[in-house]
C-alpha angles and dihedrals in degrees: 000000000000128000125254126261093257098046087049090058096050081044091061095036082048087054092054091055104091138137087261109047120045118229139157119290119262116236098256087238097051093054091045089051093054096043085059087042097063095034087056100083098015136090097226117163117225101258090228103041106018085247107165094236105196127136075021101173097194133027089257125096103241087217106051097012090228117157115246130204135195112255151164128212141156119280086219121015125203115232094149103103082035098064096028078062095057102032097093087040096050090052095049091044087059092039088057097046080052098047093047089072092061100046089052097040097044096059089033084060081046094249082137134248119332102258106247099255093063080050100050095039080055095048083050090054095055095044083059097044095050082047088067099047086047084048093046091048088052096035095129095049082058095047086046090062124083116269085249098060092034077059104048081057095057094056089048093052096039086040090050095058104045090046079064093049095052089044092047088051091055094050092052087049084061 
């Protein structure tokens, strides 16, 4: 049984609906019509209980009463460039949480003051780590972006961070 003209139309508007692209919302009723009409004539599981959800008469699982939503997503989608992105900056963000201990106990026992580059190589941790909030707030901006330029993040990032260390390590040679 096909779809009519006008249901094929909302189903390609519906496709081009994703995280990633913007698009004009979908009538709530339109989108739910179309949800029972896929499930109608298909074995489709309930994504939260495994629930076949043919001849479904409401957007709810009749199992687990979750709420389901048409959707469209990719069959595979492609994190790679974006963790390898975060990765450096997710590191220095829990070093910094874990050398912070160290630079308030340390004066409070009365060992002084922590010496500034403890300190800096600290400030540097939590200015990598708040990149990475800011990235994962932002992650779909940066999907939405070619491999190469995805790319091209992920040296800078990787690049920003060694040319610390080695800077670090200098600093410590004096």
């Amino acid at each position: 049984m096909g779809l009519s003209e006008d249901a094929g139309a909302s189903i390609a508007r519906a496709a081009a609906c994703t995280p990633l692209h913007s698009c004009e919302p979908m009538e709530a009723s339109e989108s739910v019509d179309l949800l029972l009409a896929f499930l109608r004539e298909r074995d489709v599981p309930c994504p939260a209980c495994g629930y076949n959800l043919r001849n479904l008469t409401r957007p709810q699982c009749p199992e687990c009463r979750k709420e389901l939503v048409l959707a469209v997503g990719l069959k595979k989608p492609r994190f790679g460039w974006f963790l390898v992105t975060i990765t450096p900056g997710l590191f220095s963000g829990i070093a910094a949480v874990l050398l912070l201990m160290p630079i308030i106990i340390v004066p409070l026992l009365g060992g002084g003051p922590a010496p500034w580059r403890v300190v800096a190589v600290d400030a540097f941790g939590w200015l990598s780590g708040f990149a990475v909030l800011v990235l994962l707030n932002y992650r779909f901006v940066f999907l939405r972006q070619p491999q190469a330029a995805q790319r091209t993040c992920a040296v800078v990032a990787w690049g920003i961070h060694l040319i610390v260390l080695l800077g670090l390590i200098a600093l410590s040679l004096l």
